[in-house]
N, C-alpha and C positions, 0 to 999 in steps of 0.2 A: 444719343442718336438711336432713334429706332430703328431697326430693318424689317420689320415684316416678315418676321421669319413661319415657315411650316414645318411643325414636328409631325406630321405626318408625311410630309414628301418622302421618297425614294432618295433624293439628294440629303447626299449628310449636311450636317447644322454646316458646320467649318466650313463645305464648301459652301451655302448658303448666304453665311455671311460672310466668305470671301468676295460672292459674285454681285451680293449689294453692293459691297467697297468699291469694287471694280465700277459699277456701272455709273455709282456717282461721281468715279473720277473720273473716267470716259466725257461723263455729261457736262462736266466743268461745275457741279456741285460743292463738289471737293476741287478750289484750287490749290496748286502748289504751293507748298509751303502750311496749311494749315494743318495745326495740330489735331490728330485723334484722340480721340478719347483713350482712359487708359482700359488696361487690361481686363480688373477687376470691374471699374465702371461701365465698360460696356455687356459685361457679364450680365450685372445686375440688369441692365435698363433693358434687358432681350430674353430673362430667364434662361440663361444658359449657363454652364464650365465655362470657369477660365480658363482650360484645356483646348476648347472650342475655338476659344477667341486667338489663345497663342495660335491653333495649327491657320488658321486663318492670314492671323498677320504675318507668319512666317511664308506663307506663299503669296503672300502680296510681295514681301520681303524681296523672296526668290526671283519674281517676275519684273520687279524695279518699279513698282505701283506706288510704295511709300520707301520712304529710308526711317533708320533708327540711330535719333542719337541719344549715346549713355548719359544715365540720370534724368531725360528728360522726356524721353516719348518717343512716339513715332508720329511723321510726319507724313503728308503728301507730297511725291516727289516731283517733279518735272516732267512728264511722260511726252515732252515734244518729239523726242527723237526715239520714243518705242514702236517698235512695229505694230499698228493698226489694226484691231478687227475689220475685215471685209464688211462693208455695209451693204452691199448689195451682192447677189447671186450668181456667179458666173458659174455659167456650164460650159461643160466640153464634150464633145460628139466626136468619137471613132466610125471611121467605118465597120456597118456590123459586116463583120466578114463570113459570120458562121452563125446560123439562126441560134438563142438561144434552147431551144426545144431540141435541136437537131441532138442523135444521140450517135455519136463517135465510136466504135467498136475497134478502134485499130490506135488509142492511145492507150497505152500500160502503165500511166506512174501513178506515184500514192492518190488512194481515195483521201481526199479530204477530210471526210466527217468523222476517220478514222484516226487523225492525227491527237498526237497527247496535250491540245490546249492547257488544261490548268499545270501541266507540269512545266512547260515551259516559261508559260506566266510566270510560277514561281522564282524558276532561273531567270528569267529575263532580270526579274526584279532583283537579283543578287549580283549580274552580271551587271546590272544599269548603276550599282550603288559604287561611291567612292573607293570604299574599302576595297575591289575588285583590281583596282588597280591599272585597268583594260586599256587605258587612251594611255596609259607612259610605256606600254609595251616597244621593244626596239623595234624598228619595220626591218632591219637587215634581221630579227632574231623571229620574226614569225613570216619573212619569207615568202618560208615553204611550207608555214603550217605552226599552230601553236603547241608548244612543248606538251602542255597536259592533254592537248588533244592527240597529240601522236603516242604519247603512253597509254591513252586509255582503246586505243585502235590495234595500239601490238599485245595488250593483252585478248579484247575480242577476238581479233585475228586467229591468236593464236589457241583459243577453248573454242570456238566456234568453225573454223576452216585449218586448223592445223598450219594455218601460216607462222611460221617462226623468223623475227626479226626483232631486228634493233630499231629503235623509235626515231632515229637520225636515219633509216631509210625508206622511213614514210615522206610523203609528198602530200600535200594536201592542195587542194585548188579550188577554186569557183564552178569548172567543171571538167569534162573528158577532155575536150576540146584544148583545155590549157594545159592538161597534162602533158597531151601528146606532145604540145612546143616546148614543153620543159627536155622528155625525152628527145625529139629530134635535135634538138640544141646537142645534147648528150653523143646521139648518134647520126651525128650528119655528114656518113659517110655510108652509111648505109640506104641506100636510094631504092633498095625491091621490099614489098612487102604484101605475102598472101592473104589475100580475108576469104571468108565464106561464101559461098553463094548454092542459094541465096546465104543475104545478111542485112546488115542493116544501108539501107538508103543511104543515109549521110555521107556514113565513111568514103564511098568509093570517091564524089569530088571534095572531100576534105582531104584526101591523101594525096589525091593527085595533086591541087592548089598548096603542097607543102613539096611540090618536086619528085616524088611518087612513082614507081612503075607498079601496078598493080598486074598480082597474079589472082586468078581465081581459083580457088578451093573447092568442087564442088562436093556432095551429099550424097551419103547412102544413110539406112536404117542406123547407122553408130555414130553420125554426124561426118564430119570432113574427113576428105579423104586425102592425104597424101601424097598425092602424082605427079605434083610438078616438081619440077629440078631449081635449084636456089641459088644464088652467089653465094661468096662466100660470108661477105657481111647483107645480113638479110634479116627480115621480120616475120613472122607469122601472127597475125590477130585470129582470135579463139574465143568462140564461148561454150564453152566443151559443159559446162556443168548446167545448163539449158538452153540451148542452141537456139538463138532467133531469126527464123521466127517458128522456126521447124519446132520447137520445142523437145528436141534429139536430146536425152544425155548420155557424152561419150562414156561409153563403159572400159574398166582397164588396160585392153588390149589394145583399144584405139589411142588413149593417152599415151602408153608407151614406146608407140610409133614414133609419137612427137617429141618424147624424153629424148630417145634415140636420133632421131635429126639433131637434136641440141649439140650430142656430143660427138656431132662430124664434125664443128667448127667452131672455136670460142669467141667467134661472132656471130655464131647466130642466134635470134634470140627470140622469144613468143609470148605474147602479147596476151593474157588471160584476161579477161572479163567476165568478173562474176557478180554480174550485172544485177541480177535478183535469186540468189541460191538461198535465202531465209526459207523460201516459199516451197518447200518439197513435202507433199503429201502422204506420199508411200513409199514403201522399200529404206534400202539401209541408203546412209548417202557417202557419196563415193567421195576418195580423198583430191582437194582442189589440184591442181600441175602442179602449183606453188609446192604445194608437200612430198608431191613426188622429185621435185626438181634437186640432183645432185651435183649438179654441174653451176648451181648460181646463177642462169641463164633465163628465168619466165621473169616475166613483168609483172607482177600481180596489181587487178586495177577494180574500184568497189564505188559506189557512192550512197547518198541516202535519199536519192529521187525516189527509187521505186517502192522503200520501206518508210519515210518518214514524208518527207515532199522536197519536190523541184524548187521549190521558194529558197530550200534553203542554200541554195548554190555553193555545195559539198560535195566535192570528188576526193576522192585518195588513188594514189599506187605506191608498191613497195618495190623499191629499185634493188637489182642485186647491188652488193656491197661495194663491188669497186665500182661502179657508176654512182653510188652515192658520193664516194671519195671525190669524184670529178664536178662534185657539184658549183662546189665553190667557184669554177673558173668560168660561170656562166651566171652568178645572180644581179651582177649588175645588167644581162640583158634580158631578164625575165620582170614584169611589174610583179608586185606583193600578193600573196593569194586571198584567200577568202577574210569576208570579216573576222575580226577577231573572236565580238563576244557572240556571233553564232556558233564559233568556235569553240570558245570557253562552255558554254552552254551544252553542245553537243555532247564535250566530255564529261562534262557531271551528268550529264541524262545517261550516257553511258555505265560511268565507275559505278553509282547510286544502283546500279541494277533496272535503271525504268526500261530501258531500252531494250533489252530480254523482254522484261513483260510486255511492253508495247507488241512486240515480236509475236509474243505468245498472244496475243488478243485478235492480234489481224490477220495471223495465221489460220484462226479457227474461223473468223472471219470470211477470207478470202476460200476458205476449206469447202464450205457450207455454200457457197453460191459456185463454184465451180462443179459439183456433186449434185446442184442443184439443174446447171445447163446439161450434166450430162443425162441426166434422170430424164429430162426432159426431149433433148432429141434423140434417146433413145423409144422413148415414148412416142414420138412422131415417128420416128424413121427407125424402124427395128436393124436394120441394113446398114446404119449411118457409120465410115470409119472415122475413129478420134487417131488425135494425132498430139502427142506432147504436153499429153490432160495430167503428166505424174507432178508436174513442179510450175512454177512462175505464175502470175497474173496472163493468160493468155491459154487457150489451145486452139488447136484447127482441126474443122473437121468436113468429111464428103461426106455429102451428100448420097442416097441412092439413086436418087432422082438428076436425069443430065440436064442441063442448063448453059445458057449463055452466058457467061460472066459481066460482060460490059452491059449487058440487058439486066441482067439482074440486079447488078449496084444500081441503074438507072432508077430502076423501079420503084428498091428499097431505099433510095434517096427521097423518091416521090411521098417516101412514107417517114419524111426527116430520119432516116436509119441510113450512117454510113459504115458500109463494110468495106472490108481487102478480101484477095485471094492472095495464094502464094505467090501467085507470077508475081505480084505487084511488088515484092522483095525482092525479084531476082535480078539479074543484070544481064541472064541468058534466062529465055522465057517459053522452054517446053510447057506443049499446048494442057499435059497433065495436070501442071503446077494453078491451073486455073480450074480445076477441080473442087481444091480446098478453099476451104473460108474461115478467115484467123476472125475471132472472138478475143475480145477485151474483156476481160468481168471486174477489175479491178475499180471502176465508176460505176458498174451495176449492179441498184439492189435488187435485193434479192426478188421482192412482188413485181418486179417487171421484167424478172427472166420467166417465166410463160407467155406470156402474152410476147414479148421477144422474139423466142423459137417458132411460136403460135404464126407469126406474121411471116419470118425468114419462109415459110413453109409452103404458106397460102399464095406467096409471091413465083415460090420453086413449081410448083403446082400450076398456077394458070400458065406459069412456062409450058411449060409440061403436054399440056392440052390444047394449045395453041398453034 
């Protein structure tokens, strides 16, 4: 049987003359039940390995295109009731909802083209192999999260944010959003809980749709400030180690404000997110709540949107020890968390050490185009204040030039560029806060931050004069 093979194609022989076999069984060529050729004779009659030919009929094997019986060959199998190649082309159309071209300044998770491809390939492919084990895993035993993934998170944790715990009070999840119903489940008796403001959008009606009374937190130069009065069972959500969107990080003085509310009452408890603390530029960095926390009281809550990507739908928290203890009396009302073998994968990208150097690549990375925006509007605008430029994917900055906020995003939409101001995070909207303009750089590179600022400029400018 000839196939027509190309030793110069890009496709290997194998699959080659896997895809002849196929197409002749497809075409009804090859009907069922007729014998192939054997191993070595098809070797010969194609100039190929018999290495070739096995990996070949092994994946016709796999795919149920031929069967194999002992001593005698392989055969063409029955393929009535295998699932079909598509013969024709269907397409599918979304609504575009956001131009391609449009460039987004107000999103912060991982740049893409920065993610570790071949290393995950490799795990994927160790994770996807038999020997992995991955599909007989219990689902009451990975829950909350897979065993070697929560070992290799309480060591990070613990060399990289001074997080000290036990790997049985990791939580692992799909994302923030399911943590929080792991906790509320935990604490559903605690009905107040403070956030920031500004902070982030979401939270305020995700709190409330879980029964909620929200208190606001508002903001000076050291982040949140402390002024409201609390129940006795109560929450405070926190991103004390770069404040979004202010990009504030609280310094000691302000942390220990919040230690100290913890131990007026052994319910109350604070909510830490340290959302992207990889990302810190300059200065020493300061120790997470979690490490200072002596009463077993902060939440500590991480994921790898903003350092690896959102794809991989991976949150953690670290629950104090006796809420771990309680967990048990709630897993039959929670579904399972995150895939396994992203799981599995995650922690060997981890233990192996890639995940440090990943770290250390995008840090230098993200270093370099952040030094790069501010180089630049200081260069336009000698006057220009930054705000929150020492850590994370994001700063903001004024302007010296006054402007109309809602006129200016108009404008700079007109120029596919979407920006935010501060107000736009707030929930209470002093006319100040629309001063500032928060920057994404985490999506931009680096040859399109001048022409970037160049434009934010030319836009601020015909305001200006107008």
């Amino acid at each position: 049987m000839i196939l027509n093979l190309n030793p110069d194609s890009k496709l290997a022989l194998y699959r080659q003359v896997y895809q002849r076999i196929k197409e002749r069984i497809l075409s009804q060529e090859l009907t069922p039940g007729k014998k192939l050729p054997s191993k070595r004779l098809l070797a010969q009659q194609n100039g190929v390995s018999q290495n070739t030919i096995i990996n070949a009929y092994n994946q016709l094997l796999e795919e149920g295109y031929i069967i194999a019986h002992e001593r005698k060959g392989y055969y063409v199998a029955n393929i009535q009731y295998l699932a079909q190649p598509m013969t024709r082309d269907i397409t599918f159309s979304l609504p575009n909802k956001t131009s391609a071209s449009l460039l987004d300044l107000s999103s912060s998770s991982a740049d893409s083209s920065l993610f570790p491809y071949p290393a995950f390939r490799r795990l994927a492919q160790k994770a996807y192999h038999p020997s992995s084990n991955l599909l007989a895993v219990n689902r009451d035993e990975s829950r909350f999260g897979l065993s070697n993934l929560r070992h290799a998170l309480q060591n990070y944790l613990k060399q990289a944010r001074g997080v000290h715990c036990h790997p049985d009070q990791i939580i692992i999840g799909p994302s923030s959003q399911w943590l929080f119903q792991v906790l509320f489940y935990l604490l559903k008796d605690h009905r107040e809980i403070g956030i920031e403001n500004p902070g982030y959008q979401r939270l305020n009606p995700y709190f409330k749709s879980l029964g909620k009374k929200i208190k606001y937190l508002d903001l000076d130069h050291h982040g949140a400030i402390l002024s409201q009065s609390f129940a006795k069972k109560s929450l405070i959500y926190l991103t004390p180690n770069h404040q979004f969107p202010t990009g504030v990080i609280m310094p000691l003085e302000r942390r220990q404000d919040f230690i100290s509310w913890l131990a007026q009452s052994p319910d109350h408890y604070l909510i830490e997110d340290d959302y992207d603390s990889e990302y810190k530029y300059s200065g020493h960095p300061i120790p997470s709540l979690k490490e200072l926390d002596t009463h077993d009281q902060v939440i500590y809550m991480g994921s790898f949107s903003r350092n690896l990507s959102t794809q991989l739908r991976t949150s953690y928290m670290v629950l104090p020890l006796h809420l771990t203890q309680q967990i048990a009396q709630i897993k039959d009302l929670i579904s399972p968390a995150s895939n396994v073998f992203n799981q599995w994968i995650l922690a060997q990208f981890i233990l192996n050490g890639q995940f440090e150097r990943h770290l250390n690549r995008s840090r230098l990375e993200y270093k370099k185009r952040r030094e790069l925006i501010i180089d630049q509007l200081i260069h336009v605008d000698p006057k220009v204040e930054l705000l929150g430029d020492q850590a994370g994917l994001h700063l903001l900055f004024k302007p010296s030039l006054s402007f109309n906020s809602h006129q200016l995003k108009q404008d700079l939409l007109s120029r596919q560029i979407q920006i935010q101001t501060l107000a736009d995070f707030g929930y209470k909207r002093p006319q100040m806060e629309q001063s500032y303009l928060f920057i994404s750089y985490s999506h931009l590179p680096q040859e399109q931050i001048p022409t970037l600022i160049s434009q934010i400029y030319q836009v601020l400018a015909i305001q200006t004069f107008v």
